[in-house]
C-alpha positions in Angstrom: -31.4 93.1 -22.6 -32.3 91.5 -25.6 -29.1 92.7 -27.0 -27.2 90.8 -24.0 -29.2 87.8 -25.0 -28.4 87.7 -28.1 -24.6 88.5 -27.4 -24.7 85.4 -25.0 -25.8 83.3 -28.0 -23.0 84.7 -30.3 -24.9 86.7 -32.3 -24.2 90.5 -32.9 -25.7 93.9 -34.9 -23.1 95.7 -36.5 -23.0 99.1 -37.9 -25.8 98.6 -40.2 -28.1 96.5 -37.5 -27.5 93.4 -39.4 -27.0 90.0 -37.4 -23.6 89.2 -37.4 -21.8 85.6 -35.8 -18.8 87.7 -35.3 -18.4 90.6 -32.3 -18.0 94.1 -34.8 -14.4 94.5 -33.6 -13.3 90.7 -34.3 -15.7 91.8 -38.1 -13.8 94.8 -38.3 -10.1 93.4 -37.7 -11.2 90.4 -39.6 -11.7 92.7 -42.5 -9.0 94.7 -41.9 -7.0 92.0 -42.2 -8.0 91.0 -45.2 -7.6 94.2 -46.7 -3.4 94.0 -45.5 -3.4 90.6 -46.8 -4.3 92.0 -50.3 -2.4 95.0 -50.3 0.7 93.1 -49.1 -0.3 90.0 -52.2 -0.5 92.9 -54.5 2.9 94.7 -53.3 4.5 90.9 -53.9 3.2 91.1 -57.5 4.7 94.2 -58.0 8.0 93.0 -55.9 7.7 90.0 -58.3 7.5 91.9 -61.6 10.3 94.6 -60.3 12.7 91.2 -59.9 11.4 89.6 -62.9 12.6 92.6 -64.9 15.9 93.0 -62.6 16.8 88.8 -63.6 15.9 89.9 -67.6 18.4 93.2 -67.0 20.7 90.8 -65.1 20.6 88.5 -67.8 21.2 90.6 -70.5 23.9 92.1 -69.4 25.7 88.8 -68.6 25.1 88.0 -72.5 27.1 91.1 -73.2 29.6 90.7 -70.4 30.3 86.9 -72.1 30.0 88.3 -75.7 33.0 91.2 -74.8 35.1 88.5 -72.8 34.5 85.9 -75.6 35.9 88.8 -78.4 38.7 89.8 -75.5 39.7 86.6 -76.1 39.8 86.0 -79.7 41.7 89.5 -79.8 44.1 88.3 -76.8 44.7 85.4 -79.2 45.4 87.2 -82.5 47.8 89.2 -81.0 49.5 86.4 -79.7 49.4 84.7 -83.4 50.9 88.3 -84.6 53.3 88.3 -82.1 54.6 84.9 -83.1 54.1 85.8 -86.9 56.3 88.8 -86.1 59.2 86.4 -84.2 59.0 84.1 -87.3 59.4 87.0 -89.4 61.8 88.5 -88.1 64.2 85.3 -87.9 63.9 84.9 -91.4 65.1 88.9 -92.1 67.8 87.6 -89.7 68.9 84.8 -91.8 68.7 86.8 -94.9 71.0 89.4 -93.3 73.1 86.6 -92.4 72.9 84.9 -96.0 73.8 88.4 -97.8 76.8 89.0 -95.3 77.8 85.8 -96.5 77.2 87.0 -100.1 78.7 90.3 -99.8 81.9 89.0 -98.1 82.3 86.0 -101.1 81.7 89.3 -103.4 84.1 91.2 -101.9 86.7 88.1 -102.1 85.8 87.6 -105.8 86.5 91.7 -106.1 90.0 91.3 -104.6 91.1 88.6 -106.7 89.9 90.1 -109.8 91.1 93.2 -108.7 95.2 91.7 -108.4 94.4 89.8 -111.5 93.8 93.1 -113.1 97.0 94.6 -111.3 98.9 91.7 -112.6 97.7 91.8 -115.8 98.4 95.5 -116.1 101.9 94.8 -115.0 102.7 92.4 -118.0 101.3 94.4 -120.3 103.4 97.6 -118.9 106.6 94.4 -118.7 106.0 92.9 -121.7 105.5 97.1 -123.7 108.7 97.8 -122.6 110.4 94.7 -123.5 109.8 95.9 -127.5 
């Protein structure tokens, strides 16, 4: 009875026969509760930490990903200088070819003419032998 009094007032024993405000099962949820709420802030911490290190991971990664495209890059363009050093190059080696055709063909003139000369020198000496 005195415990129905005291229930109809909104006070309550729990476990321990202390005077609680709360009924034991609201206490006990109540504190259940409380205990989920801390486990789940702590799991959070954690989930925060685990992301944390996943954005540092992230971000290094992109560093390196931009460092490799930035020397793809510079190597895309050297190959591209080389490639028009090699063009350049190689129209020179085709006008020298062209300038020592040239040469070889104003050589080979020369050679023909010097070479009748000879013949026709040869013949007056052989003319002018026999005349004596």
């Amino acid at each position: 009875m005195a415990d129905e009094a005291l229930s109809r007032a909104g006070l309550h024993f729990d476990e321990i026969n202390k005077i609680r405000v709360l009924e034991p099962e609201v206490a006990q949820q109540t504190q259940e509760l409380k205990e989920e709420c801390r486990e789940f802030v702590e799991k959070i911490g954690d989930f925060q930490k685990i992301v944390g290190t996943f954005i540092e991971v992230v971000d290094n990664v992109s560093k390196e990903v931009e460092k490799e495209k930035m020397k793809a890059i510079g190597s895309r363009n050297l190959l591209k200088s080389i490639a028009k050093q090699r063009e350049a190059q190689q129209q020179q080696l085709h006008a020298l070819i062209t300038e020592k055709k040239m040469q070889l063909e104003r050589l080979r003139i020369q050679h023909d003419a010097l070479k009748k000369t000879e013949d026709d020198q040869k013949e007056f000496i052989e003319q002018f032998l026999l005349q004596k």
